[in-house]
Structures are given as C-alpha cells and as structure tokens.
C-alpha positions as CSV (number, residue, x, y, z in Angstrom):
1,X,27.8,-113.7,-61.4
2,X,26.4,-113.8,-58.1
3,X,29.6,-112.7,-56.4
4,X,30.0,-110.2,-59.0
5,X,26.6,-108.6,-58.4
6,X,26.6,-109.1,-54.4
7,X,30.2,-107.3,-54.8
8,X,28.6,-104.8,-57.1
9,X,24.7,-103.8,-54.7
10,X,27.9,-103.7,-51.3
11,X,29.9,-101.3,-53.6
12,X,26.2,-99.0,-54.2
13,X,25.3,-99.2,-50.8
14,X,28.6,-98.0,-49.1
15,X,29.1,-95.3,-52.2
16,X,25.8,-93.3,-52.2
17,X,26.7,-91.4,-49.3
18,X,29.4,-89.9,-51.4
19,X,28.1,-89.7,-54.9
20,X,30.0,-86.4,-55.5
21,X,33.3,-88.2,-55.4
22,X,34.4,-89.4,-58.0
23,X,36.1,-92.3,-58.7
24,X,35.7,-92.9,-54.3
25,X,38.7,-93.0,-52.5
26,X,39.9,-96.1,-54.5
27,X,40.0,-95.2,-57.7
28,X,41.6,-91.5,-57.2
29,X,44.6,-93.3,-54.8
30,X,44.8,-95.5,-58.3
31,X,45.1,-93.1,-60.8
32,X,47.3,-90.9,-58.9
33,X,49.6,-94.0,-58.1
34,X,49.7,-95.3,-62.0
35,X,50.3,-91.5,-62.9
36,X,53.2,-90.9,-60.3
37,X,55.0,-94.4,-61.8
38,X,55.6,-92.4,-65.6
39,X,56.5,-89.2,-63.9
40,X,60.3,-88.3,-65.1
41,X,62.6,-88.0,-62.6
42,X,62.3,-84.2,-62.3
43,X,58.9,-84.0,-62.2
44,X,59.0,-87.0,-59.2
45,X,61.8,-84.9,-57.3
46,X,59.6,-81.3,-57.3
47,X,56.8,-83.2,-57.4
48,X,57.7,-84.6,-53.6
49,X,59.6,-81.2,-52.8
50,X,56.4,-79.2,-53.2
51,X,53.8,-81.9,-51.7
52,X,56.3,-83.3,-49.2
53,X,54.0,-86.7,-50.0
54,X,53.0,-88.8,-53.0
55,X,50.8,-87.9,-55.6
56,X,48.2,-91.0,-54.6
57,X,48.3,-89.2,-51.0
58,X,46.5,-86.4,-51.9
59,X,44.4,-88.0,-54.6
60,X,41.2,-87.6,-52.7
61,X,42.4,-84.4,-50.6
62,X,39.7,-82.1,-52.7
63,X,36.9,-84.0,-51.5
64,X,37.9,-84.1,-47.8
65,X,37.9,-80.5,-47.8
66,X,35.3,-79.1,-50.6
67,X,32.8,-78.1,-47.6
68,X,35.4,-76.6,-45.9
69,X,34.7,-72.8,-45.8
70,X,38.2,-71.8,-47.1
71,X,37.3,-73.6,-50.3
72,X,34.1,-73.1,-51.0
73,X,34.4,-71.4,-54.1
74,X,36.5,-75.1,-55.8
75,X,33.2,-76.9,-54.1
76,X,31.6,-77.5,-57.3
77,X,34.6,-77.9,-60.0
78,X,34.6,-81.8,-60.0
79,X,32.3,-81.9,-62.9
80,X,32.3,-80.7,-66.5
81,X,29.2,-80.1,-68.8
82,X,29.2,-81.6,-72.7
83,X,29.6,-78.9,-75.6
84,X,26.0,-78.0,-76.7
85,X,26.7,-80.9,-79.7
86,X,27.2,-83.2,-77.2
87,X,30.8,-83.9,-78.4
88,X,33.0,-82.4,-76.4
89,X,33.8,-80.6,-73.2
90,X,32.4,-76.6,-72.5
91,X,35.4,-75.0,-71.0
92,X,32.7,-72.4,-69.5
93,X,30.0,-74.5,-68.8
94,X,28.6,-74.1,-65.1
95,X,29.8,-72.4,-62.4
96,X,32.2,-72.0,-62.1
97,X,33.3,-71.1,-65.3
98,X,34.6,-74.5,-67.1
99,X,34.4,-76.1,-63.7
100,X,37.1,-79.2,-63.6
101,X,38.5,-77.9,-67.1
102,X,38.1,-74.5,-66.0
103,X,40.7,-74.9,-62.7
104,X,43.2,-77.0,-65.0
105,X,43.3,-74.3,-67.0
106,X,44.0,-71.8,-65.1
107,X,46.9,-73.8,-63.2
108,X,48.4,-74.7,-66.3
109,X,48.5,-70.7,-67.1
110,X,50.0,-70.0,-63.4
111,X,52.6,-73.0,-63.4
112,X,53.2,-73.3,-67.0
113,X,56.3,-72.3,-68.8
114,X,58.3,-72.4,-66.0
115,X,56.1,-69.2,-64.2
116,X,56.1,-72.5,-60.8
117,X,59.1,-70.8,-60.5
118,X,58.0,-67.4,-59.3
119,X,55.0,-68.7,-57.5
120,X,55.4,-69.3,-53.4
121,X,55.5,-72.7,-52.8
122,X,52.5,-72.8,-50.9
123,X,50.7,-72.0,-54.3
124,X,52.4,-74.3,-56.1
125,X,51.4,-77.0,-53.8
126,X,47.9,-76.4,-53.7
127,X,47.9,-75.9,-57.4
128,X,49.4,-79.6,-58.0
129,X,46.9,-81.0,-55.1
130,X,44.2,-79.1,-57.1
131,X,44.9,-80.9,-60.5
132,X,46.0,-84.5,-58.9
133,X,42.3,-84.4,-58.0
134,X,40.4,-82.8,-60.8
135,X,41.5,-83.9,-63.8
136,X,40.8,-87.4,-62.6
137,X,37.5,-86.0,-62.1
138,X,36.6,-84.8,-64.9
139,X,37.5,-87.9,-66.5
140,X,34.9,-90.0,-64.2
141,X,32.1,-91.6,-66.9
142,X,29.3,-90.2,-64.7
143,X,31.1,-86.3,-64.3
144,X,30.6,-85.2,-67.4
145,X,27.1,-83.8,-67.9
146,X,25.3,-84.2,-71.0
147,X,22.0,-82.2,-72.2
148,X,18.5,-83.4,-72.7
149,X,18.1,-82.3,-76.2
150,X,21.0,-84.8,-77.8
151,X,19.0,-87.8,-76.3
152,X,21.5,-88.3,-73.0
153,X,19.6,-87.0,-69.7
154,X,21.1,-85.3,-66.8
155,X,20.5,-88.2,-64.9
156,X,19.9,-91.9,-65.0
157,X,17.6,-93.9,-63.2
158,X,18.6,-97.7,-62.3
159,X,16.9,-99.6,-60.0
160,X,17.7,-102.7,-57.4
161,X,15.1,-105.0,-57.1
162,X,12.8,-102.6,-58.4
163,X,14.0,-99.6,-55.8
164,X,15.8,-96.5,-57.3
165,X,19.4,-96.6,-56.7
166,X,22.3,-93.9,-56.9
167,X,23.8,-94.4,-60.4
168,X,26.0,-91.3,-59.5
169,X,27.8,-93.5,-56.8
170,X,27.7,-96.9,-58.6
171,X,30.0,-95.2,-61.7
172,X,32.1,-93.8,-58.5
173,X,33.2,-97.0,-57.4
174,X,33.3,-98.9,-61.2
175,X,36.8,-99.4,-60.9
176,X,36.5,-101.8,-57.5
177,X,33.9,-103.9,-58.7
178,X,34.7,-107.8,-58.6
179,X,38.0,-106.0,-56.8
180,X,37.9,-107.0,-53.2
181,X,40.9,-106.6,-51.3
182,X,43.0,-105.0,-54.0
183,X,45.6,-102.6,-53.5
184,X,46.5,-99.7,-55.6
185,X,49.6,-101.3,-56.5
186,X,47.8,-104.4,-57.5
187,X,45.4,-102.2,-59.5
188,X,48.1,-101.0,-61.3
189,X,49.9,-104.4,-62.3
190,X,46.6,-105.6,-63.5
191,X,45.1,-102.6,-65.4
192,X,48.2,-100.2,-66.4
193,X,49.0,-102.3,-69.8
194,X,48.8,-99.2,-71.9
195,X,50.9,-99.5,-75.2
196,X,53.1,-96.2,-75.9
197,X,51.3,-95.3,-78.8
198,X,48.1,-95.6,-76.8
199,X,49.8,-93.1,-74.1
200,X,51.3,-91.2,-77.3
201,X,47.7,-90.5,-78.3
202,X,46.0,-89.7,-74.9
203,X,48.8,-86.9,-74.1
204,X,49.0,-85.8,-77.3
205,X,46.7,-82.6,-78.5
206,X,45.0,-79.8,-76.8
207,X,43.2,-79.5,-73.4
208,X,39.9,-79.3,-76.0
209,X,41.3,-82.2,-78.2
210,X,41.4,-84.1,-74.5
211,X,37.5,-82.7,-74.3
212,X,36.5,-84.6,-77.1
213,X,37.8,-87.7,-76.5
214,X,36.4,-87.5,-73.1
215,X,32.7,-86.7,-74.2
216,X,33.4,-89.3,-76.9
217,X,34.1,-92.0,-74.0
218,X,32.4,-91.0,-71.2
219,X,29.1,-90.6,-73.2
220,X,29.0,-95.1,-73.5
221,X,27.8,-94.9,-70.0
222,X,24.1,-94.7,-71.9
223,X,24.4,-97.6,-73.1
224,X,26.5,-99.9,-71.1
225,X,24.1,-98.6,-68.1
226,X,20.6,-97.1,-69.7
227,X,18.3,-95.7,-68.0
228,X,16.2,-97.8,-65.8
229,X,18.2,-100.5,-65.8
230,X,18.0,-103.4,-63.4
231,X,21.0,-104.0,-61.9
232,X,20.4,-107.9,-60.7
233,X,19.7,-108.2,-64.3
234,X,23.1,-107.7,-65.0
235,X,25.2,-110.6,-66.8
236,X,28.7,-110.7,-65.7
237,X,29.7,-109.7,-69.3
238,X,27.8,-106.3,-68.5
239,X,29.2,-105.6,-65.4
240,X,32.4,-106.6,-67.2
241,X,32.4,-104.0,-69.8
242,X,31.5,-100.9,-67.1
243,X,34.3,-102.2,-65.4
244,X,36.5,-102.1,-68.6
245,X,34.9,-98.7,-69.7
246,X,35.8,-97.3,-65.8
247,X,39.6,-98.9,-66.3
248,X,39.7,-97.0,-69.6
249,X,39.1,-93.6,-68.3
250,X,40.9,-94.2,-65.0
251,X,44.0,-94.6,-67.4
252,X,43.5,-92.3,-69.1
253,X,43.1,-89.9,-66.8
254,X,46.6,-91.5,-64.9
255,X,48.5,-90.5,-67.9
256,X,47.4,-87.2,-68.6
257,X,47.9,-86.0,-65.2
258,X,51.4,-87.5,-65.6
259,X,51.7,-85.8,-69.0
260,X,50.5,-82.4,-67.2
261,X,53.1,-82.9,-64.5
262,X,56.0,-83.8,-66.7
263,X,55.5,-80.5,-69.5
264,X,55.2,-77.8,-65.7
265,X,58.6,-79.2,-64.5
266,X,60.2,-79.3,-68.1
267,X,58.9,-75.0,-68.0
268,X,56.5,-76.5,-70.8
269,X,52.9,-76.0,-71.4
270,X,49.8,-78.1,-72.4
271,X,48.2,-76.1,-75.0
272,X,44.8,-75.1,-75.5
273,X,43.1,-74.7,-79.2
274,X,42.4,-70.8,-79.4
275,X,38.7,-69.9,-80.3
C-alpha cells in the first residue's frame, strides 16, 4: 500500500502542471498503440501513408500544440459536457459546439464514406491527428463534465494530508499508477484482454449510443473518488478499482478509435442517431 500511494502522491505532483491533458502522455501513447494493433491492414497502410508515423506518435500531438496560435480555435475540444439528464453526452454542449464529440463529428462527415478521397492530404492528416487525440479524450473519467443539479459537481475536491490537490491531474495519470517503468507495449499485454464480444459492443451503435455509455462510466469517478477524499486514506483495493475503472475507459477508447479508423478506409461511416 505504501508503494502504491508513494507511486500514486509522485504521479499528482508531476501531473498537475498538465491537468488539461488527458490521459498524460502515457496513457494517450497507450491507447493509440492498443488501437493501431486491431487496425485492418488497409486502414494500417493509409493510416502510415497520411501520418508518415504511428498512430501512438501523435497521440499527445493536440496538447503540444493547443496554445499554438494556428489552433486556437481546437484549444478547448478535449472535454465534453453530460446531457442535461446526466446520462449521456451533449453533442453541443460548450464551446465549441459539442467540443471533443463535436470535432469527431465533423471528421467523420469530411472523411467518411470514402469523401478522404477528395480531401488534400494535408487535411486528411490533420484530421486523423485530430481524432487519434480526442476521442481518447473524451473518453478520460475526469473530461466529461457533469451538472450541479443531478448531484455530480463540476469539480471535486481531494485532499493530501489535509492540503487540496489536483483531482483533474490525478484521473490524468490513472492508468500509470503502481506502473513504474512500463512501456506502452507492456501496457498493452497486460491490459488489452478485451473479449470480441466486449469490442463487438463498444464499436457497435451510434456516436450518441457511445455518449451514453461514456456518461454511464465515466460518471463512477464520484464514487470510486468522492469529493473530499483523502488520498493517504486510500486502501490499495481503492486505488485498485480507479486504476481498473482508468484501464476500462482507456480500452475503450483504443477500440473505438480503431473502429473509427477501420469504417473511413473501408469508405464507411460511423453513424450518428438523428434528432
């Protein structure tokens, strides 16, 4: 317990510098890495023609260059805001409109359906860099924000031998904790045990039936992390089950954004429910 916590206060400390990024460099390399390994073959070969790099490469590219002026308007999309019942995602909530959702939207109308095809390469490129980053994002437990009025605040408020810490940055870096020294490769061999018919289930749907299970999920940060929580009070079972709950999302996340991939290159399309 006491490396897990010691492991846990070093991951806070070196994270809350960067608690708009989520899932840290670590986890995005991850998730890009697991989804790259169930590309198909197509979607691998364009996938490398139009990045000239792997998808794990340019996991974290968005948040290297968000304050950059060029792309100040995609600043703010790695976030999503909860439906107003709290059970699912508002695809224009914030600003920008829908936010993450919002900009995986709109690629999946610009690539979709084979329409990568008439698009310059350049676009195409930044488009694929855009989603490799933000759907991961928007899958982070602590990026999706929920309302006051369904009993799940804005924000949290744990505490560190009684001092306030950055919960935002602590979710961020879930997937490392009790995880020193690992690889993305390694993290892959030990987490990516997902059944088919798990996989099945998580690509299956609409981008608003993925919104759903996303609030659904992300929304057991509450209570696997309330507010006001101490962390050295933590048992090693709780720290256990954010780690699992970070996993869960992380592959999630992986396999979606391989799904996504997989339906542009076959001149498919993810649908979205109609209102």
């Amino acid at each position: 317990m006491k490396k897990l916590s010691i492991l846990a206060f070093a991951l806070v400390a070196i994270l809350s510098a960067q608690s708009a990024k989520a899932w840290a460099g670590f986890g995005h390399a991850c998730i890009g890495y697991v989804a790259e390994q169930h590309l198909t073959p197509e979607a691998k070969k364009k996938c490398h023609y139009y990045l000239r790099h792997t998808l794990p490469y340019y996991a974290s590219w968005m948040d290297s260059w968000r304050f950059a002026e060029k792309f100040r308007d995609v600043n703010v999309p790695h976030s999503v805001m909860a439906t107003n019942d709290g059970k699912g995602i508002n695809f224009s909530g914030g600003k920008p409109a829908g936010r993450a959702m919002g900009h995986l939207v709109n690629a999946l109308a610009e690539l979709g359906d084979g329409k990568y095809k008439n698009l310059p390469d350049s676009v195409v490129r930044q488009r694929i860099i855009n989603m490799i980053h933000y759907l991961p994002d928007m899958h982070c437990p602590v990026h999706v924000k929920f309302k006051k009025p369904f009993n799940r605040p804005y924000t949290q408020g744990v505490t560190k031998k009684g001092k306030t810490i950055d919960v935002h940055a602590f979710w961020d870096g879930s997937p490392g904790i009790g995880r020193k020294g690992w690889e993305m490769e390694v993290y892959a061999k030990n987490v990516d045990n997902i059944s088919r018919k798990q996989a099945k289930a998580w690509q299956s749907g609409s981008l608003e039936d993925w919104g759903r299970d996303i609030a659904k999920s992300t929304i057991r940060r509450y209570d696997l992390l309330p507010d006001g929580t101490e962390i050295t009070n933590m048992s090693k079972a709780e720290m256990a089950a954010v780690t699992s709950l970070a996993d869960e999302m992380a592959m999630m996340a992986a396999y979606r954004l391989a799904h996504v991939l997989n339906t542009i290159f076959a001149d498919g399309n993810i649908p979205v429910k109609s209102k």
